[in-house]
Biopython code that builds the backbone (N, CA, C, O; Angstrom):
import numpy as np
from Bio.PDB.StructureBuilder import StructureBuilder

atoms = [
    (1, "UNK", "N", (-12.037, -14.915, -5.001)),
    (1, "UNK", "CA", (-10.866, -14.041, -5.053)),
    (1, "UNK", "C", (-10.964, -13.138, -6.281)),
    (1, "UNK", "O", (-11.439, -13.441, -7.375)),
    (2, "UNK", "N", (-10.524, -12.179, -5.970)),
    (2, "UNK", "CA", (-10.545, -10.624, -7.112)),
    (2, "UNK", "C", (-9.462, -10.994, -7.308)),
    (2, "UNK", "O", (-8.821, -11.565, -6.426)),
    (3, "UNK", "N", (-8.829, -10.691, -8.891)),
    (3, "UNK", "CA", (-7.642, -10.829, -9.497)),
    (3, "UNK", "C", (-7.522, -9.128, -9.428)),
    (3, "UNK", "O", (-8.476, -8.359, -9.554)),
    (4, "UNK", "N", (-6.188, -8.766, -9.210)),
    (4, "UNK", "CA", (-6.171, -6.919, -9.018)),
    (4, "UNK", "C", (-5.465, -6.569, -10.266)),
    (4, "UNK", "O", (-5.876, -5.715, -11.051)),
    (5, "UNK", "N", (-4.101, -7.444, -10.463)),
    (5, "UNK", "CA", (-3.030, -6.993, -11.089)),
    (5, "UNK", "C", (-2.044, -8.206, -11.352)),
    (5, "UNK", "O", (-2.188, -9.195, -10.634)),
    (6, "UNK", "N", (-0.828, -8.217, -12.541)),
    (6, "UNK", "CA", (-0.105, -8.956, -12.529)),
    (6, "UNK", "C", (1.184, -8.051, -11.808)),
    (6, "UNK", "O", (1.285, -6.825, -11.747)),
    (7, "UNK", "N", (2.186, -9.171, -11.253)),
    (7, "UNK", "CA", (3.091, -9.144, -10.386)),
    (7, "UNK", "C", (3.936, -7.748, -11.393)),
    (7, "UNK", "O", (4.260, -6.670, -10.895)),
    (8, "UNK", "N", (4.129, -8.096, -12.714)),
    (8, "UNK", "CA", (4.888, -7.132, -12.950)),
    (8, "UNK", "C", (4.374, -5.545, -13.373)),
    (8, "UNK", "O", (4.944, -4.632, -13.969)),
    (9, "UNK", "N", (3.627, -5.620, -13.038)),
    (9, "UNK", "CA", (2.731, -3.661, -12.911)),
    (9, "UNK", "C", (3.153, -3.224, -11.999)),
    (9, "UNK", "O", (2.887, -2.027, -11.888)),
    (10, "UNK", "N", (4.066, -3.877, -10.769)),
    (10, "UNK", "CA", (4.217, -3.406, -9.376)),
    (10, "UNK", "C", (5.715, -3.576, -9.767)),
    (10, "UNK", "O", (6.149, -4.697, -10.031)),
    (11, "UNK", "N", (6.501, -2.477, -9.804)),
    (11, "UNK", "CA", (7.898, -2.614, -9.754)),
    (11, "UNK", "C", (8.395, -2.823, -8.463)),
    (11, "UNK", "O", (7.570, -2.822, -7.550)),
    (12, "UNK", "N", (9.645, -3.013, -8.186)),
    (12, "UNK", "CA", (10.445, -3.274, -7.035)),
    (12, "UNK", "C", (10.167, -1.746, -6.471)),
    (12, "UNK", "O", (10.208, -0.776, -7.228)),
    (13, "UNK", "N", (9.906, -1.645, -5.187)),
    (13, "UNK", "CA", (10.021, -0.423, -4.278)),
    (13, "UNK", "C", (9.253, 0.464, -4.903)),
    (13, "UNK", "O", (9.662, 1.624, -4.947)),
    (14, "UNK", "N", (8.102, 0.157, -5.462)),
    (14, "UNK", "CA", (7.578, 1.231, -6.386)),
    (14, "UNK", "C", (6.139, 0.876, -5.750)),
    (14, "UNK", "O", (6.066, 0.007, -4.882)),
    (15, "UNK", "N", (5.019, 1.556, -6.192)),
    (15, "UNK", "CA", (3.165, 1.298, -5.832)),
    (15, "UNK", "C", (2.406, 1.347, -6.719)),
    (15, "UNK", "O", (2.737, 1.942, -7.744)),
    (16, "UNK", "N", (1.287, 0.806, -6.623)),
    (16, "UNK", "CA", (0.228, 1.405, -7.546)),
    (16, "UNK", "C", (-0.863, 1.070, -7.123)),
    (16, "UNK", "O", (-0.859, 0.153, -6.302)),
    (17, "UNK", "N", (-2.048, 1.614, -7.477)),
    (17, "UNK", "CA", (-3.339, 2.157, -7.093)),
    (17, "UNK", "C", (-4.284, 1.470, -7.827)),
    (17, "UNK", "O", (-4.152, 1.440, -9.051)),
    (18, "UNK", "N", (-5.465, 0.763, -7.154)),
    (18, "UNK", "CA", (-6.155, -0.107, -7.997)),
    (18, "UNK", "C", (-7.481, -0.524, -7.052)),
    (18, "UNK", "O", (-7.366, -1.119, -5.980)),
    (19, "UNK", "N", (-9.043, -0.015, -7.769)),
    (19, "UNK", "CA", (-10.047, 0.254, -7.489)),
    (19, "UNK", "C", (-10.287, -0.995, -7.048)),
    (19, "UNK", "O", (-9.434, -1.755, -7.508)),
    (20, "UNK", "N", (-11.223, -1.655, -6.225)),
    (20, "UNK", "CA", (-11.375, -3.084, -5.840)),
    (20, "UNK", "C", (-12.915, -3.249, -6.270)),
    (20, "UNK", "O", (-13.636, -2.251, -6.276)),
    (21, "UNK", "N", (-13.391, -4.446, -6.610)),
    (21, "UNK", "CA", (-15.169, -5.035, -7.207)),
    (21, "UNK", "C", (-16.291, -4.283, -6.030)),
    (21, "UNK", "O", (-17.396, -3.793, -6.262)),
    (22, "UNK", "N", (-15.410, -4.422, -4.452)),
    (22, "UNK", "CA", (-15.983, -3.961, -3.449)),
    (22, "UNK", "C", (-16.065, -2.250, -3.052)),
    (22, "UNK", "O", (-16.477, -1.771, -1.996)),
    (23, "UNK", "N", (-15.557, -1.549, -4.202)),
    (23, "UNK", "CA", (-15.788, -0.124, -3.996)),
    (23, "UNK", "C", (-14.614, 0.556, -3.046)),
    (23, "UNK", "O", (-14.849, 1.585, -2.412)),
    (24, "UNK", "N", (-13.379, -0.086, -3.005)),
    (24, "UNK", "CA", (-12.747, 0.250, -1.908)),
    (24, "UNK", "C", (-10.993, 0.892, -2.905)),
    (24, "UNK", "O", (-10.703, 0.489, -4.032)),
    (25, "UNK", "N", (-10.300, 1.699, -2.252)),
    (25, "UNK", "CA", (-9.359, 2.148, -3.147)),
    (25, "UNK", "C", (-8.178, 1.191, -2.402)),
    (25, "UNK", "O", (-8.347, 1.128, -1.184)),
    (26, "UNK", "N", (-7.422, 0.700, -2.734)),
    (26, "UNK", "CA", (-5.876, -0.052, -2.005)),
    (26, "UNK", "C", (-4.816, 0.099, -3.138)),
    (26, "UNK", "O", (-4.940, 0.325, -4.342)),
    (27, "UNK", "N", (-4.006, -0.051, -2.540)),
    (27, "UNK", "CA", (-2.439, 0.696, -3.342)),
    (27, "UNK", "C", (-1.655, -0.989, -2.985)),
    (27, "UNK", "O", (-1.734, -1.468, -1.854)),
    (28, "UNK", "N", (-1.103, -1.550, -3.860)),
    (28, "UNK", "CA", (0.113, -2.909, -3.402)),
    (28, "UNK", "C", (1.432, -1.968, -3.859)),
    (28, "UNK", "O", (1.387, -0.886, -4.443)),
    (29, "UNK", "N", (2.269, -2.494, -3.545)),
    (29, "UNK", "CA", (4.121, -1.962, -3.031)),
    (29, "UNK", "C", (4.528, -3.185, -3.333)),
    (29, "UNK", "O", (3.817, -4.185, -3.239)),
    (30, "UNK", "N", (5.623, -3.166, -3.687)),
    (30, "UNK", "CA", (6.986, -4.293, -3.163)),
    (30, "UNK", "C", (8.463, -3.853, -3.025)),
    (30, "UNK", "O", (9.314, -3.232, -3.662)),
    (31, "UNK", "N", (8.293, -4.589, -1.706)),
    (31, "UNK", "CA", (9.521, -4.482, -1.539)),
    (31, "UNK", "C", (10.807, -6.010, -1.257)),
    (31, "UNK", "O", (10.457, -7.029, -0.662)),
    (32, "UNK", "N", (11.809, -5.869, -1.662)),
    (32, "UNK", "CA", (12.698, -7.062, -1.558)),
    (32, "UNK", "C", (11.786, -8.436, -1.833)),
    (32, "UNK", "O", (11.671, -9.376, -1.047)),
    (33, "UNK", "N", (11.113, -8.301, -3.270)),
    (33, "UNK", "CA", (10.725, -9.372, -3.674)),
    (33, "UNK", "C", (9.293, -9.666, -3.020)),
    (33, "UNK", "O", (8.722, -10.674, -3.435)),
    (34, "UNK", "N", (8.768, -9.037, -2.221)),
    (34, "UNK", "CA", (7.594, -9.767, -1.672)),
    (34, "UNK", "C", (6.810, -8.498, -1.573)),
    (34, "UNK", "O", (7.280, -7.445, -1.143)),
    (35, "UNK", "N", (5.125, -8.726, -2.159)),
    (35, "UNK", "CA", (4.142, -7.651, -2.292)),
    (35, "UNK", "C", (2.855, -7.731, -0.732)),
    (35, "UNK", "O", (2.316, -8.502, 0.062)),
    (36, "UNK", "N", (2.963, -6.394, -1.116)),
    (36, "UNK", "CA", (1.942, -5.877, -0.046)),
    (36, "UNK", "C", (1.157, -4.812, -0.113)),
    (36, "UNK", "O", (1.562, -3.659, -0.259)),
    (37, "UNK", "N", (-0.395, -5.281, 0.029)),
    (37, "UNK", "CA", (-1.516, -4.310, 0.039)),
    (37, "UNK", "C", (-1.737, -3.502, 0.948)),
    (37, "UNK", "O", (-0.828, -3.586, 1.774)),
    (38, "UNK", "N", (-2.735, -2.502, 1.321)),
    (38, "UNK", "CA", (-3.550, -2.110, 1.942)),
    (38, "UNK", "C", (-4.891, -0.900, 1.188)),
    (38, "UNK", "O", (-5.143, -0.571, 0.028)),
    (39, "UNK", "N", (-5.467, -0.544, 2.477)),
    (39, "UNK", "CA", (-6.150, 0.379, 1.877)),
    (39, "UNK", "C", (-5.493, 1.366, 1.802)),
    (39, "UNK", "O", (-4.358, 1.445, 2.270)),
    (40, "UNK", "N", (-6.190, 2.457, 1.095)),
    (40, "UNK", "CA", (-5.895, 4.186, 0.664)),
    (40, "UNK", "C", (-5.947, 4.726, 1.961)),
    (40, "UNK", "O", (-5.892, 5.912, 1.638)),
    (41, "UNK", "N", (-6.022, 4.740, 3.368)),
    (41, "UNK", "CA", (-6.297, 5.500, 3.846)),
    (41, "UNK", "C", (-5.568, 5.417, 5.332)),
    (41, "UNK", "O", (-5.267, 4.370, 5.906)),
    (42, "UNK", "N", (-5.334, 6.881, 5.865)),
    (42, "UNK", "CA", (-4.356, 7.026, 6.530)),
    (42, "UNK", "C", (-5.430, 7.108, 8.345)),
    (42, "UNK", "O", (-6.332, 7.843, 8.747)),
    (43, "UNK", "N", (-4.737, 6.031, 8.898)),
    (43, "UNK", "CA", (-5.415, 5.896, 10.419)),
    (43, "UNK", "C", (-5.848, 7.243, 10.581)),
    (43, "UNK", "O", (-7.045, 7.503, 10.460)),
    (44, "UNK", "N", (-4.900, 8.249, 10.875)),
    (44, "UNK", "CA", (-4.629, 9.311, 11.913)),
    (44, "UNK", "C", (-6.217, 10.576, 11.365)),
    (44, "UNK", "O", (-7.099, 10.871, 12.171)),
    (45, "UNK", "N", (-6.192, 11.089, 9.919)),
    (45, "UNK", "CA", (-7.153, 11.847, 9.227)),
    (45, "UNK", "C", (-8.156, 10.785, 8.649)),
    (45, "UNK", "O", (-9.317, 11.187, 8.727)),
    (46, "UNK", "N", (-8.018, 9.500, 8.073)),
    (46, "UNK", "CA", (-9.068, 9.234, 7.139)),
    (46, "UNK", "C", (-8.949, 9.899, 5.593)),
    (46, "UNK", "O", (-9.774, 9.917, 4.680)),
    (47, "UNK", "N", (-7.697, 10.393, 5.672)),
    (47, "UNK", "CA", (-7.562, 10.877, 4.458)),
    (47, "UNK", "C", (-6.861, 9.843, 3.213)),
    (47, "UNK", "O", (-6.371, 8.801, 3.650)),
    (48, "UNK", "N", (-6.770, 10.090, 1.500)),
    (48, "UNK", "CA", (-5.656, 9.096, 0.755)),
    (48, "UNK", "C", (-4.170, 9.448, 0.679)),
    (48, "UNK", "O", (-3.721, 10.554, 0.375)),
    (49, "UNK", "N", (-3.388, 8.231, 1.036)),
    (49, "UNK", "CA", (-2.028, 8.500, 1.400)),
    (49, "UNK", "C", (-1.109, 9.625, 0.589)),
    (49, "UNK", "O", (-0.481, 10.632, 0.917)),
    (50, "UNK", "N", (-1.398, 8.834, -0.769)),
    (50, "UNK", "CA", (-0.538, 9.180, -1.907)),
    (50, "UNK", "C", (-0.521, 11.031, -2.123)),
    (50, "UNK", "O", (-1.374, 11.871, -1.838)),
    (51, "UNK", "N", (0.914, 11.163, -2.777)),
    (51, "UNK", "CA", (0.585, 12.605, -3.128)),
    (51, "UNK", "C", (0.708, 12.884, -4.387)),
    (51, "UNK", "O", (0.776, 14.073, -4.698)),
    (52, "UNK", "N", (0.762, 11.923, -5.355)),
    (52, "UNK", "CA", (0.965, 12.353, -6.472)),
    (52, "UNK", "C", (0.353, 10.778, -6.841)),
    (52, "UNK", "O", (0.696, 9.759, -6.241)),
    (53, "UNK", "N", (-0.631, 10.834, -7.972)),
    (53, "UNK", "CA", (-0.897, 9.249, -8.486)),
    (53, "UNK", "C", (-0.030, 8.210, -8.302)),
    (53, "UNK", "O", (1.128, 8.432, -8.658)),
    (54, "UNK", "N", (-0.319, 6.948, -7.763)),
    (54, "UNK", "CA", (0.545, 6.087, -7.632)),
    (54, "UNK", "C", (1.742, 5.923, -6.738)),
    (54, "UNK", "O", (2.327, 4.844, -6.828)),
    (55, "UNK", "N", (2.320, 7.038, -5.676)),
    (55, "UNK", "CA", (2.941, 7.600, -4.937)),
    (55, "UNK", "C", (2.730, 7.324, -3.611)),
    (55, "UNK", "O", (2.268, 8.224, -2.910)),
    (56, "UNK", "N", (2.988, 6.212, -3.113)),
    (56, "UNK", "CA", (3.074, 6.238, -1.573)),
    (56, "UNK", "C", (4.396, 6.219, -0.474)),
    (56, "UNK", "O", (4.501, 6.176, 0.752)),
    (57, "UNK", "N", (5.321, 6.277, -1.612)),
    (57, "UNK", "CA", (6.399, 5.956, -0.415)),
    (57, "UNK", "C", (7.140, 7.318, -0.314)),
    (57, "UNK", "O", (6.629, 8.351, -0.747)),
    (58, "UNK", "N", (8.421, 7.280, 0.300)),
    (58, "UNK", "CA", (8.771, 8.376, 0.544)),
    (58, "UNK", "C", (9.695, 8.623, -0.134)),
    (58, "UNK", "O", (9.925, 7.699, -0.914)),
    (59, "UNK", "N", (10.713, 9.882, -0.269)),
    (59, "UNK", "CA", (11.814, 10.027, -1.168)),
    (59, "UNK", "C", (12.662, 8.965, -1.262)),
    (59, "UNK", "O", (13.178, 8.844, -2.373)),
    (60, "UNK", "N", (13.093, 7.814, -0.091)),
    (60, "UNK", "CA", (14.186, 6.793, -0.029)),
    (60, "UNK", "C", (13.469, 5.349, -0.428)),
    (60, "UNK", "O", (14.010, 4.244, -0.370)),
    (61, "UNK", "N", (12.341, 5.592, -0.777)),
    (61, "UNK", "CA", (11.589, 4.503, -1.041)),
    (61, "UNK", "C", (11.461, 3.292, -0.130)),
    (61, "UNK", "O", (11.439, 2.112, -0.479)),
    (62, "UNK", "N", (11.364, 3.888, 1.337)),
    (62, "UNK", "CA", (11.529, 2.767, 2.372)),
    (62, "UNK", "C", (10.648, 2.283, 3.329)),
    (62, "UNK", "O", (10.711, 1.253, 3.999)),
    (63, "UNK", "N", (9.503, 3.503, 3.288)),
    (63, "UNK", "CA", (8.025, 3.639, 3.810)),
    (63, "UNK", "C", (7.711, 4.329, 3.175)),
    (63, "UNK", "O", (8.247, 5.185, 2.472)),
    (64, "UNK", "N", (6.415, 3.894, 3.439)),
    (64, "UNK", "CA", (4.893, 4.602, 3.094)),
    (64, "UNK", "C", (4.659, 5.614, 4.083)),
    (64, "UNK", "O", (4.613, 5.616, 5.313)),
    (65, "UNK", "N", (4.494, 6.674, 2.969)),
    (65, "UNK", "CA", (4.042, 7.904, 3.429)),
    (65, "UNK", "C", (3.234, 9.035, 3.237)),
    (65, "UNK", "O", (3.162, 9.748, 2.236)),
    (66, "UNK", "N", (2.461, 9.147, 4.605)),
    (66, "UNK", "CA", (1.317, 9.827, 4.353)),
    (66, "UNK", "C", (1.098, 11.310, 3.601)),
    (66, "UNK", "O", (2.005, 12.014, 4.044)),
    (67, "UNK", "N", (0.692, 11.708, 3.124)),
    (67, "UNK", "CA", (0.776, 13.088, 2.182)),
    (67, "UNK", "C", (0.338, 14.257, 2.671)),
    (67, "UNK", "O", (0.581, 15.385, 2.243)),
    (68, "UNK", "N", (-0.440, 13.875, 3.756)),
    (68, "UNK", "CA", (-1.387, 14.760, 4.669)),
    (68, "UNK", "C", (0.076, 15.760, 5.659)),
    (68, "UNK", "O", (0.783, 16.765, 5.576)),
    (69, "UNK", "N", (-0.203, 14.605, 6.507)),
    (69, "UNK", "CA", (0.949, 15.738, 7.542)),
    (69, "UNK", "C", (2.124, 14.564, 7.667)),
    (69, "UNK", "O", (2.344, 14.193, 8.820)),
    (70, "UNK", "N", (3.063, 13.808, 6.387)),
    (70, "UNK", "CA", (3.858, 13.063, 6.671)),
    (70, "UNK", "C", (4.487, 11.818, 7.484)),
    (70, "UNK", "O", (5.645, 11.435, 7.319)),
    (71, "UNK", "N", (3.775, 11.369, 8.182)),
    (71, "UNK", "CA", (3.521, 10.446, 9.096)),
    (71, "UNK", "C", (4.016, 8.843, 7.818)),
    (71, "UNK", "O", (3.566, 8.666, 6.686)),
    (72, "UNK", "N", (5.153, 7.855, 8.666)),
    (72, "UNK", "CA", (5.904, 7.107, 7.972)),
    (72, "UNK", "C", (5.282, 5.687, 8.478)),
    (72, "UNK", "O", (5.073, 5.418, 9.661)),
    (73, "UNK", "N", (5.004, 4.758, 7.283)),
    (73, "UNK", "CA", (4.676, 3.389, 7.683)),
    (73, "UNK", "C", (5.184, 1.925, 7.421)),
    (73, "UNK", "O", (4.831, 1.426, 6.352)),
    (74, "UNK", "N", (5.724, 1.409, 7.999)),
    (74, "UNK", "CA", (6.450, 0.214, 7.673)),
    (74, "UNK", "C", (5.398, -0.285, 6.551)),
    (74, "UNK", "O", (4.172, -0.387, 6.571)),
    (75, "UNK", "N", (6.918, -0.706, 5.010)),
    (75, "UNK", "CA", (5.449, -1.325, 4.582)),
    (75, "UNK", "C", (5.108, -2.791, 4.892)),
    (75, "UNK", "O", (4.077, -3.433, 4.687)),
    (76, "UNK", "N", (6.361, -3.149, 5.483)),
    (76, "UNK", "CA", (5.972, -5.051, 5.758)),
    (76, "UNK", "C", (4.478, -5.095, 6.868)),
    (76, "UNK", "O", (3.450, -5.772, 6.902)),
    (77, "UNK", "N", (4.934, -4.216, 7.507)),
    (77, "UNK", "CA", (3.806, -4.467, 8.949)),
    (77, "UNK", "C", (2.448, -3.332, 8.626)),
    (77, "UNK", "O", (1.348, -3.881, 8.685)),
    (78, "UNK", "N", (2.435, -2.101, 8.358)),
    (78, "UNK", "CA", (1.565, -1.212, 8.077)),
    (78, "UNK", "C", (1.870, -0.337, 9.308)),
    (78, "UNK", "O", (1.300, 0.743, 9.152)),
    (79, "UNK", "N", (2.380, -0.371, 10.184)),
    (79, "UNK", "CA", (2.724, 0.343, 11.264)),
    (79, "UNK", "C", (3.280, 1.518, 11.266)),
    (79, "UNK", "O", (4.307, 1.832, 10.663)),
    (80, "UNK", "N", (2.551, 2.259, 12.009)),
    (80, "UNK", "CA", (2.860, 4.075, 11.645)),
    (80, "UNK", "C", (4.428, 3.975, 12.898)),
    (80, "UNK", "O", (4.377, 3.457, 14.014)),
    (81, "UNK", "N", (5.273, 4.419, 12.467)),
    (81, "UNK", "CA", (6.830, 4.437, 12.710)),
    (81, "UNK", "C", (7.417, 5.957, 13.232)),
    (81, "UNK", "O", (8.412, 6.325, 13.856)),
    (82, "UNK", "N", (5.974, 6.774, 12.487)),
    (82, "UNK", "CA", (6.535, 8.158, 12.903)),
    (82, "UNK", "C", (5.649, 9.250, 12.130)),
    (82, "UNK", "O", (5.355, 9.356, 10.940)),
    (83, "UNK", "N", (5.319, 10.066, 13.326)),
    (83, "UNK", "CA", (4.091, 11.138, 12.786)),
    (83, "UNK", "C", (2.838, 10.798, 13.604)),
    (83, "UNK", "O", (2.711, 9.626, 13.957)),
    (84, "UNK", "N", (1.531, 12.041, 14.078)),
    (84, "UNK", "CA", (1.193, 11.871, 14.857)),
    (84, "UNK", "C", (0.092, 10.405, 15.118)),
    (84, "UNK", "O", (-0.489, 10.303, 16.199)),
    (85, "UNK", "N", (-0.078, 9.456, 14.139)),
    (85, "UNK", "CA", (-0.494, 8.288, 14.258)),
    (85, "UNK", "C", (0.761, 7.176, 14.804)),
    (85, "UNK", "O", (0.960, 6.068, 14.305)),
    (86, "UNK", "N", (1.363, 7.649, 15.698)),
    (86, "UNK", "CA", (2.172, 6.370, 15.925)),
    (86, "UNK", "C", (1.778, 5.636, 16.662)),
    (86, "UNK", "O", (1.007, 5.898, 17.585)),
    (87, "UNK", "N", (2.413, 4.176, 16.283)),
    (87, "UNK", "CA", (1.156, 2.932, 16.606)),
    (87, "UNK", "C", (0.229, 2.637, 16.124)),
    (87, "UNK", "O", (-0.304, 1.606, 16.531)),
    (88, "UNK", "N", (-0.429, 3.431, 14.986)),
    (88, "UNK", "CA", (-1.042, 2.673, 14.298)),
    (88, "UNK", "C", (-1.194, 1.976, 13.500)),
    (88, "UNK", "O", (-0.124, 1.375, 13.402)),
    (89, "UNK", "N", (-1.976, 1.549, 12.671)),
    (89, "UNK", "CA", (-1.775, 0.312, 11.734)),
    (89, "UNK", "C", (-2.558, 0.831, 10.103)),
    (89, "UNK", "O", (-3.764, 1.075, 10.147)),
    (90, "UNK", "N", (-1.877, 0.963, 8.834)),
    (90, "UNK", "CA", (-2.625, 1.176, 8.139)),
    (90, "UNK", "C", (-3.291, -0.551, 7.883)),
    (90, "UNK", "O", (-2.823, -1.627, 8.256)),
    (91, "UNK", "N", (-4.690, -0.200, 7.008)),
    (91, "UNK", "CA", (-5.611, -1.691, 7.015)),
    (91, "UNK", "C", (-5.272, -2.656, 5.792)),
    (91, "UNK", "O", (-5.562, -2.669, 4.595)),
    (92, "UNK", "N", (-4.547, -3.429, 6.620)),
    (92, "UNK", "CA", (-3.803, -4.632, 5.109)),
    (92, "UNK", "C", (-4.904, -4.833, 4.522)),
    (92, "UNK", "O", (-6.036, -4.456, 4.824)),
    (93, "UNK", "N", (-4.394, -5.674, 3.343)),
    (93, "UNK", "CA", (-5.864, -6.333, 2.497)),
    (93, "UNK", "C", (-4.226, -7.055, 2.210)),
    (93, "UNK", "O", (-3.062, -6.704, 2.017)),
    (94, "UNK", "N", (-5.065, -8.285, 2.335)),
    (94, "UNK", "CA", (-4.685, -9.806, 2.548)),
    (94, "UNK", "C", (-4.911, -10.516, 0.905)),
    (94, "UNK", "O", (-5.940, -10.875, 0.333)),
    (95, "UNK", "N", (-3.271, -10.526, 0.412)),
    (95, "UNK", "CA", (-3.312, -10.913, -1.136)),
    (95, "UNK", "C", (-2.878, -12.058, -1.362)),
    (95, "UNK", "O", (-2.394, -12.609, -0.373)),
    (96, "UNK", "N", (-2.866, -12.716, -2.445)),
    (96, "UNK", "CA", (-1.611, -14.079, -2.825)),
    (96, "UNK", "C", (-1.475, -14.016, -4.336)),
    (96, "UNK", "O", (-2.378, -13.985, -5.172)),
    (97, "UNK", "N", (-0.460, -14.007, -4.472)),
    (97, "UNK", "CA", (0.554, -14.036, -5.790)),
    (97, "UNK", "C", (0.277, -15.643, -6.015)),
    (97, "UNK", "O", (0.550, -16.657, -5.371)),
    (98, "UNK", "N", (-0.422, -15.358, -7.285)),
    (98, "UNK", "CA", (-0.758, -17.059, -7.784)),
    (98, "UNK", "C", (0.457, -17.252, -9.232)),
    (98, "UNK", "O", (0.866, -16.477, -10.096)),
    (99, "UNK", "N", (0.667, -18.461, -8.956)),
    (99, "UNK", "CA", (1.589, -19.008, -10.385)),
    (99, "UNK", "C", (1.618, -18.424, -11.295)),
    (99, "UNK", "O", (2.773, -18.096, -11.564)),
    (100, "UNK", "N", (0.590, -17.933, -12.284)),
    (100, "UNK", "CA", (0.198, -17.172, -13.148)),
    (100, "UNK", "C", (0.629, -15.990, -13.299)),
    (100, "UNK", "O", (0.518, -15.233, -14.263)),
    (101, "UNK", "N", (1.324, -15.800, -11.921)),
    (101, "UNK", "CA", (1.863, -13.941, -12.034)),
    (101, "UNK", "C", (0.892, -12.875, -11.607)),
    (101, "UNK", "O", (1.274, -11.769, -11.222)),
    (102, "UNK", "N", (-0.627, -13.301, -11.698)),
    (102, "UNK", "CA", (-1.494, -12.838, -10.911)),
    (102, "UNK", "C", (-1.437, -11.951, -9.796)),
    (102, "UNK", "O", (-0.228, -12.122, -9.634)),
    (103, "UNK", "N", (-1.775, -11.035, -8.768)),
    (103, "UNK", "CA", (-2.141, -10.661, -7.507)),
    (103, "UNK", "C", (-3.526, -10.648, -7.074)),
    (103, "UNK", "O", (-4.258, -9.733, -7.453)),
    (104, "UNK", "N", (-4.027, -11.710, -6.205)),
    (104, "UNK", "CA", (-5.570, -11.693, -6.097)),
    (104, "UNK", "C", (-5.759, -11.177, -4.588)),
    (104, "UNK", "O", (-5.282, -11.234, -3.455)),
    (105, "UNK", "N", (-6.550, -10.759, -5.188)),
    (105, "UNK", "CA", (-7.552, -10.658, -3.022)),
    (105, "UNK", "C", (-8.728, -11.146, -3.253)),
    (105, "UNK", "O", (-9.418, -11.542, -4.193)),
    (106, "UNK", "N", (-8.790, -10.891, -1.220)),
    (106, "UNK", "CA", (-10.401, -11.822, -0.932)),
    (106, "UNK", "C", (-11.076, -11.183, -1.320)),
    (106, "UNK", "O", (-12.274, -11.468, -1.306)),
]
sb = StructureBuilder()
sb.init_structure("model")
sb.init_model(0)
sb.init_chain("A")
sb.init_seg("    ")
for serial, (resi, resn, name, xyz) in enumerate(atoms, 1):
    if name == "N":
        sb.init_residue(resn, " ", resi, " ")
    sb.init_atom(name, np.array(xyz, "f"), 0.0, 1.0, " ", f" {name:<3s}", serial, name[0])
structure = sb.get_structure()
């Protein structure tokens, strides 16, 4: 397991951006107490979500949203909700919050 970040670098409803050992870019979020990864990159282009460093969600801070052509994603599920990827899935990366305060991935 890669250690990424401690729990409190990730504010409530807030993101941040963090290079992985494996060469890969993923952003973690939280929301209502419980964190969630994925990768940088948006199903529909292949493009990175964010539009401003660290920036993935939207003005109401309630999805993730793409920067390209706006397209909205649940962040519990990764599921595109609206914009022309709907139905899709952005690609979790599968974390656990260890005792320590830690955030690790596989």
């Amino acid at each position: 397991m890669e250690k990424i970040c401690m729990t409190e670098e990730v504010p409530e409803r807030e993101s941040r951006t963090y290079d992985t050992m494996k060469g890969t870019t993923i952003f973690i979020t939280q929301k209502d107490g419980s964190f969630y990864a994925y990768q940088n990159v948006c199903p529909h282009l292949q493009t990175e979500l964010e539009y401003l460093e660290n920036q993935f969600l939207d003005q109401d801070r309630e999805y993730i949203q793409c920067s390209t052509h706006g397209a909205l994603f649940s962040v519990e599920t990764g599921e595109c909700i609206s914009g022309p990827c709907l139905g899709d899935f952005l690609e979790k990366v599968k974390l656990e919050v260890h005792s320590d305060g830690g955030i690790y991935i596989d």
